[in-house]
C-alpha positions as CSV (number, residue, x, y, z in Angstrom):
1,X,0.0,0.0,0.0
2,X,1.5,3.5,-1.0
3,X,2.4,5.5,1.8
4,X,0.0,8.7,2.4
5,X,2.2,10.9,4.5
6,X,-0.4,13.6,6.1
7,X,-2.6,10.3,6.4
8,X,0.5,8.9,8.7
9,X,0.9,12.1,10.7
10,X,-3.1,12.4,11.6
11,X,-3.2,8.9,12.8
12,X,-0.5,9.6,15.9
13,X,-3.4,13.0,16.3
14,X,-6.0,10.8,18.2
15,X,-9.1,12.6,19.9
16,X,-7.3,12.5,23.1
17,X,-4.1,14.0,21.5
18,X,-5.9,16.8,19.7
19,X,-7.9,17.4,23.2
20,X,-4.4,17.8,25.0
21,X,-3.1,20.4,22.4
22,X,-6.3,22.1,22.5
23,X,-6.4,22.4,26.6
24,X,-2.7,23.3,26.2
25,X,-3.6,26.5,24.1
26,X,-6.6,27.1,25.6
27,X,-9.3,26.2,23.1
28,X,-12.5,24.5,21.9
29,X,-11.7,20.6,21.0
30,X,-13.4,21.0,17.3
31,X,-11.9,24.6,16.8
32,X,-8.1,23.0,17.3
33,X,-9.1,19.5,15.2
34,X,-9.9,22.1,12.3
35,X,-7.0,24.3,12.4
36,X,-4.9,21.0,12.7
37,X,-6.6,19.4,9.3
38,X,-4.9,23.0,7.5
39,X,-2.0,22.9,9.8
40,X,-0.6,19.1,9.1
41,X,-0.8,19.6,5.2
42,X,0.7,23.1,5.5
43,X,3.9,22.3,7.3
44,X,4.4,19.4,4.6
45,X,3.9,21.5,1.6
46,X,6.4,23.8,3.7
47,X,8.9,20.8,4.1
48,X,8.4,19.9,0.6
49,X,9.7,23.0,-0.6
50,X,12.3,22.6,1.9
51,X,13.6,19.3,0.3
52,X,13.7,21.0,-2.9
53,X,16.3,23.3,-2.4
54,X,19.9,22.6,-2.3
55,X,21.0,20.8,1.0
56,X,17.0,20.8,1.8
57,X,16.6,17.2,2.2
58,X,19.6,16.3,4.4
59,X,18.5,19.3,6.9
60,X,15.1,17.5,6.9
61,X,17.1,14.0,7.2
62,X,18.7,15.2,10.3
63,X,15.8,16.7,12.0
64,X,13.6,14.1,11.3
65,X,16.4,11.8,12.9
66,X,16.7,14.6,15.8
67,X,12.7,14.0,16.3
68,X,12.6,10.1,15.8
69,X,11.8,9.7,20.1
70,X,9.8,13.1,20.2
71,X,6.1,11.0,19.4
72,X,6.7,9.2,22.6
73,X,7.3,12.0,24.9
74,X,5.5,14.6,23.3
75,X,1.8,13.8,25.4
76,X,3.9,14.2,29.1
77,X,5.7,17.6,27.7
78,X,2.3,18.3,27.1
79,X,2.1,18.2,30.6
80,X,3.1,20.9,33.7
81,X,6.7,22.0,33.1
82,X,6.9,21.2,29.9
83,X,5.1,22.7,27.3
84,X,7.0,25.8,27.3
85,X,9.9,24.2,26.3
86,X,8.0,21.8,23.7
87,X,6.8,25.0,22.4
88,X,10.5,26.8,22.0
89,X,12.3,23.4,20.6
90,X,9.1,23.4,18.2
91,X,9.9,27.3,17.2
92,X,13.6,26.3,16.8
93,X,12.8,23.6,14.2
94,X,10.8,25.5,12.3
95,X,13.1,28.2,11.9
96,X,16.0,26.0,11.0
97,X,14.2,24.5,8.2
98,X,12.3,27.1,6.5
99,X,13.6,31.0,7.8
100,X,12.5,32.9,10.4
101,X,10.7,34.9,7.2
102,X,9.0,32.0,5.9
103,X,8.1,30.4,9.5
104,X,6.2,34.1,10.2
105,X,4.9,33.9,6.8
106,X,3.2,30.3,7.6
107,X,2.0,31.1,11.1
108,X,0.3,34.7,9.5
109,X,-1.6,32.1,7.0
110,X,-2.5,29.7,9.7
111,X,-4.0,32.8,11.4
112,X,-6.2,33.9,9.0
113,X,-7.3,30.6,7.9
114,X,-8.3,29.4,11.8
115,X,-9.0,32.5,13.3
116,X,-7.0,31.5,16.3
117,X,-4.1,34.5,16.3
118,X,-1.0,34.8,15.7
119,X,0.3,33.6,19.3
120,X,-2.1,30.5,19.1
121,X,-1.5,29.2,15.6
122,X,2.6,29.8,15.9
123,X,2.4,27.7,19.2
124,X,0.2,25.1,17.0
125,X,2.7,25.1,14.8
126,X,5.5,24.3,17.2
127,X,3.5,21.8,18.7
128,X,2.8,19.8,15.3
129,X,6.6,20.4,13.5
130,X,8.4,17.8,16.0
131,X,5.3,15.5,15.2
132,X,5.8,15.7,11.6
133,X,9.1,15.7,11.5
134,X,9.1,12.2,14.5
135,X,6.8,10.8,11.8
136,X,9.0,11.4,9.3
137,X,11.7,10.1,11.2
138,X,9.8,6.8,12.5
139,X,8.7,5.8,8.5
140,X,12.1,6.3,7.0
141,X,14.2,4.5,9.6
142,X,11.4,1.5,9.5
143,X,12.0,1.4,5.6
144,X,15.9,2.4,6.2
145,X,16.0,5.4,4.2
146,X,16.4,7.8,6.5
147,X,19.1,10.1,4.3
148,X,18.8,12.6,2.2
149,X,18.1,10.3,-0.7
150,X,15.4,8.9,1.3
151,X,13.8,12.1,2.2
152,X,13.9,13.6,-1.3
153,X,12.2,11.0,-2.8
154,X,9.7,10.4,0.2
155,X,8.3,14.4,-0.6
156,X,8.6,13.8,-4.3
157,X,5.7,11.3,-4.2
158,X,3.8,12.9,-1.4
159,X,2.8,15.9,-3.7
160,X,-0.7,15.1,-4.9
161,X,-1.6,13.5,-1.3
162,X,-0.4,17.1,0.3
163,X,-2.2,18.8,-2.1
164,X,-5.5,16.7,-1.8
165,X,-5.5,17.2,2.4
166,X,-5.4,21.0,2.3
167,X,-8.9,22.4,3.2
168,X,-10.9,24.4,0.1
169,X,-10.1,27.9,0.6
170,X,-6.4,27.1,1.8
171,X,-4.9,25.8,-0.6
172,X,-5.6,29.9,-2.6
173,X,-4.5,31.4,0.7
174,X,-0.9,29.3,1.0
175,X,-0.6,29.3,-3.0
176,X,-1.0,33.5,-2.9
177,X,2.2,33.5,-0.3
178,X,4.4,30.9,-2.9
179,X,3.9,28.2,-0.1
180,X,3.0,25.7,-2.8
181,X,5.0,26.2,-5.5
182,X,7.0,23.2,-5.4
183,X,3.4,21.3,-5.6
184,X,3.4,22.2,-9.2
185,X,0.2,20.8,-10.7
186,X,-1.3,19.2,-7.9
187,X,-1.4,22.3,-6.1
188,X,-3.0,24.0,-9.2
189,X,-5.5,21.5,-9.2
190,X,-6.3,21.5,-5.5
191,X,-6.3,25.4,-6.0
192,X,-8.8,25.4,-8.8
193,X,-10.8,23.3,-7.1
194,X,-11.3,25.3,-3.7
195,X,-12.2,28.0,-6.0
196,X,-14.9,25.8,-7.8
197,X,-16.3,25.1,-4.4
198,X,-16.3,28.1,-3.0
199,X,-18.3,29.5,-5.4
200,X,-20.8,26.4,-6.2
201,X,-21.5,27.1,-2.3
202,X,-21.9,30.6,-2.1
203,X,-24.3,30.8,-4.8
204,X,-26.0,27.8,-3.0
205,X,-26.2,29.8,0.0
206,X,-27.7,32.6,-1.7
207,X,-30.1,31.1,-3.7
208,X,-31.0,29.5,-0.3
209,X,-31.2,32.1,1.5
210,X,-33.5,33.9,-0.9
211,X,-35.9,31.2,-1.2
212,X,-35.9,31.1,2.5
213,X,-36.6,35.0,3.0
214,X,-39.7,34.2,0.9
215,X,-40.3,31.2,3.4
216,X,-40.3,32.9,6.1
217,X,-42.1,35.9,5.1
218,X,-45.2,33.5,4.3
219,X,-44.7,32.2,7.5
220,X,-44.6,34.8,9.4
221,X,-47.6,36.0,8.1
222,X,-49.2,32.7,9.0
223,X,-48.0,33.4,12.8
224,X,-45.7,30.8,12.2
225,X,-42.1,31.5,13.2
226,X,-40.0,28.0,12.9
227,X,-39.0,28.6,9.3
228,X,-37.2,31.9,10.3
229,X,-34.7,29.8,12.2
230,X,-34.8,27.2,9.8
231,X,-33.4,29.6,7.2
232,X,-29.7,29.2,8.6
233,X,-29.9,26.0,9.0
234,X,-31.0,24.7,5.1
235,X,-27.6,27.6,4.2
236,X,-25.7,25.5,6.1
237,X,-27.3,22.3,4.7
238,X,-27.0,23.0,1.3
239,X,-23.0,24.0,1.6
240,X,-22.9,20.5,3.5
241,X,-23.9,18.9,0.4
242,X,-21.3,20.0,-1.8
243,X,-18.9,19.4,1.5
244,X,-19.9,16.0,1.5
245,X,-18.1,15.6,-2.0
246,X,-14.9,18.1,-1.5
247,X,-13.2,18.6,1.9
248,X,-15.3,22.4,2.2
249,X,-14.2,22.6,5.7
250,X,-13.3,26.3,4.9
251,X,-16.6,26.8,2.6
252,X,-18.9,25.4,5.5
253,X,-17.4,28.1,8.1
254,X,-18.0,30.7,5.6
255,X,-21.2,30.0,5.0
256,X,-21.6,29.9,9.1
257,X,-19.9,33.3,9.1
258,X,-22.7,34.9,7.4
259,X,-25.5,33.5,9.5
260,X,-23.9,33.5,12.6
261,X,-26.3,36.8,14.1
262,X,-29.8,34.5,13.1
263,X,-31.1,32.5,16.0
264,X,-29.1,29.9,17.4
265,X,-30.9,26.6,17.1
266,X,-30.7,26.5,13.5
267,X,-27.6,27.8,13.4
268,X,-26.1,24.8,15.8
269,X,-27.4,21.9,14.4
270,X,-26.2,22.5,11.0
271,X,-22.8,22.7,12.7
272,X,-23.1,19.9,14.5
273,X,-23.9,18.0,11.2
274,X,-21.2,19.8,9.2
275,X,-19.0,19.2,11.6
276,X,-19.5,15.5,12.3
277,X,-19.8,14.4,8.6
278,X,-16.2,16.2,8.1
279,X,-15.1,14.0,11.1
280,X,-16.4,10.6,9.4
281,X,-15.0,11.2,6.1
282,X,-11.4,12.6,7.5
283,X,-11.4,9.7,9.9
284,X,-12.4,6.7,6.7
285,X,-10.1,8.4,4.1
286,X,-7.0,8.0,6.8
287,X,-7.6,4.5,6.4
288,X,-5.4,2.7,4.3
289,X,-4.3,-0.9,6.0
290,X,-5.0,-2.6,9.4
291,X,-3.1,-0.5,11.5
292,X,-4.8,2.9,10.4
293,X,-7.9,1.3,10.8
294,X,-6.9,0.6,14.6
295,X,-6.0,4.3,15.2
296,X,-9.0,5.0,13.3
297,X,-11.5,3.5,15.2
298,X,-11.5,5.9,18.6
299,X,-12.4,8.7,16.0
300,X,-15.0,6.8,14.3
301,X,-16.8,5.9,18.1
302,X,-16.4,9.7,19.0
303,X,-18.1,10.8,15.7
304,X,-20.8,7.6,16.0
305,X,-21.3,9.3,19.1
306,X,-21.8,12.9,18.4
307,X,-24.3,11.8,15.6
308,X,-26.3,10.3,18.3
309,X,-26.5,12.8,20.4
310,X,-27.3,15.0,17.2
311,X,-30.2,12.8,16.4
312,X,-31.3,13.5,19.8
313,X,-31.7,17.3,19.4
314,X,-33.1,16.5,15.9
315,X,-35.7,14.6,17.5
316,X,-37.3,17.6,19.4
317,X,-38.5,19.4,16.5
318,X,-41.6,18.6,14.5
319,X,-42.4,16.2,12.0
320,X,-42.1,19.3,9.1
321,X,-38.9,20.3,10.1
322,X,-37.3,17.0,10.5
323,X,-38.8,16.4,6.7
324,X,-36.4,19.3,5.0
325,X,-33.7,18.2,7.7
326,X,-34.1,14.6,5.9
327,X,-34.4,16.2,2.6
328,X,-30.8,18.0,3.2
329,X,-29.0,14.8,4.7
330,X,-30.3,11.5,2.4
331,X,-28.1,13.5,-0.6
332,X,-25.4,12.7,1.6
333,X,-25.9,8.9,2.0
334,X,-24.8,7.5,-1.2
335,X,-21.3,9.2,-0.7
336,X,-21.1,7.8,3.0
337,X,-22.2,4.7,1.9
338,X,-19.2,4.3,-0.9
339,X,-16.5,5.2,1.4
340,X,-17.5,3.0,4.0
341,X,-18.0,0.4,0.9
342,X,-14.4,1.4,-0.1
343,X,-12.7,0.7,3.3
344,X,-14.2,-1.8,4.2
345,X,-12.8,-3.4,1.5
346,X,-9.5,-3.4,2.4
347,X,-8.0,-6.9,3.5
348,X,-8.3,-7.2,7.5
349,X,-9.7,-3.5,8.2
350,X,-13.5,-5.4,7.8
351,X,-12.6,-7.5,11.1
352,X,-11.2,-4.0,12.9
353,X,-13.8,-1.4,12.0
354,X,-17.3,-3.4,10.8
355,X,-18.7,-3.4,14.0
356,X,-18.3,0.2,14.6
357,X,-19.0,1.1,10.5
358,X,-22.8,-0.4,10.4
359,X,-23.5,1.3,14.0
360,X,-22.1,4.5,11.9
361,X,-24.5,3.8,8.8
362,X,-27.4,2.5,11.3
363,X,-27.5,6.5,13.4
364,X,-27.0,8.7,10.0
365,X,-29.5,6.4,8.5
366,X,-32.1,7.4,11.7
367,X,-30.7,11.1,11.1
368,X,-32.1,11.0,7.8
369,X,-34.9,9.6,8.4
């Protein structure tokens, strides 16, 4: 099986992981797993460009070599005592490999793309370089290429899988600062395709949204005032849709962004469900043998479980407005269904995540219902 080097990194990021980075910068769990899925992809294309340039790939070689223990200790320098200097050796790598120009460059884009600030996302940064770079480390001295050689031609396949994992939106943002020029076409493609869905959803948010207004005006002529809430949530819905077929992570908050002042019920259930389909599909396409399909499956429960409890809010409304919420999600199934199809498929990860797949299938299925 090819190796899928952001898919490598994201497997050692387990829920309990990305909850100890996200208590360690003071943040909201989902907030922190976002800004990683940009973060993890952006430090690679960064490193890729890196290995590029003369005596690039033997600086990564040695730093990756450097970082080969840092996976195991990095959770207890998580702890008291030792964050700060996690945080510093982080900083120190970064600007080794890439400038202190070009580190400042990437934190300013991680910024703007999360929202967290420049303090929070450079500290992310340091934080998720010695994990890359351990990763890195681990994979080449398991396949004894841990040189420059190695490293060279580890980034010159990774390309299209680097490109691929960068969030719609992001991929425009890092390409407008030169940060994926060493992509060549893949990050042209990814690019062009951000752009494609960042427009399919904003006019699929307005055209929502008018049809909505109208909705609601009836409605509220009626002395009926659910569909005014309902409004945000169907904008939401309908960006979800397109989502469900392109990593939109970016798109989805965008489209959140705009309706964020409108009441909150709608506004929070079509996060829930934005975010916990994006959870699903990250967690399935990071399985590629038996052994991602074992650090998959805590991800998978946690998402199983956040779709049930989703179901439960769902199940307070009415019969009408659990219709259009139906009519939003069954779109979504056949997609769901495939990927699941398509793991599953993979000798041995049936017997590993079967069990916790149909449960998956079984709660959207009632969502949708």
């Amino acid at each position: 099986m090819a190796t899928n080097l952001v898919s490598l990194v994201m497997q050692f990021l387990t829920p309990d992981m990305v909850g100890r980075i996200a208590t360690a910068l003071g943040f909201d769990h989902n907030k922190i797993q976002s800004a990683i899925s940009g973060a993890v992809p952006a430090l690679l294309a960064a490193f890729n460009d890196v290995a590029t340039q003369p005596g690039g790939a033997q600086k990564l070689a040695d730093a990756a070599r450097q970082q080969t223990g840092s996976l195991e200790n990095f959770a207890s320098m998580l702890g008291a005592g030792g964050q700060s200097s996690l945080l510093d050796k982080g900083s120190q790598l970064l600007s080794s490999l890439m400038g202190g120009q070009d580190q400042n460059a990437l934190i300013g884009a991680i910024a703007k793309f999360t929202g967290l600030g420049q303090g929070a996302s450079g500290s992310l940064l340091g934080m998720l370089a010695p994990i890359v770079m351990g990763t890195i480390g681990r994979h080449q001295s398991a396949a004894g290429t841990l040189n420059a050689n190695g490293i060279a031609n580890l980034f010159a396949g990774q390309k299209d899988n680097i490109a691929a994992a960068l969030p719609s939106g992001f991929g425009s943002l890092l390409s407008g600062i030169g940060f994926l020029n060493s992509l060549g076409d893949a990050a042209r493609t990814a690019t062009a395709a951000g752009s494609e869905a960042t427009r399919v959803a904003t006019s699929a948010a307005r055209a929502v949204g008018q049809t909505g207004q109208r909705a609601a005006d009836t409605a509220a002529a009626a002395s009926s005032n659910w569909l005014y809430w309902l409004v945000p949530l169907a904008a939401a819905a309908v960006l979800l849709v397109y989502f469900a077929v392109r990593p939109t992570e970016q798109v989805v908050q965008q489209g959140m962004n705009q309706v964020q002042n409108a009441p909150a019920p709608g506004v929070d259930i079509g996060k829930q469900v934005a975010n916990n389909i994006a959870n699903v599909r990250a967690t399935l396409n990071g399985v590629t043998d038996v052994s991602s399909a074992q650090a998959a499956l805590p991800k998978l429960k946690e998402a199983t479980a956040q779709i049930d409890k989703t179901g439960g809010e769902v199940g307070q409304l009415s019969a009408e407005q659990r219709k259009l919420i139906a009519a939003v999600i069954n779109p979504l199934m056949p997609t769901v269904n495939q990927l699941c199809d398509k793991v599953l498929a993979i000798p041995g990860v049936a017997e590993v995540l079967k069990p916790s797949v149909d449960t998956l299938k079984a709660k959207l299925t009632a969502l949708a219902a």
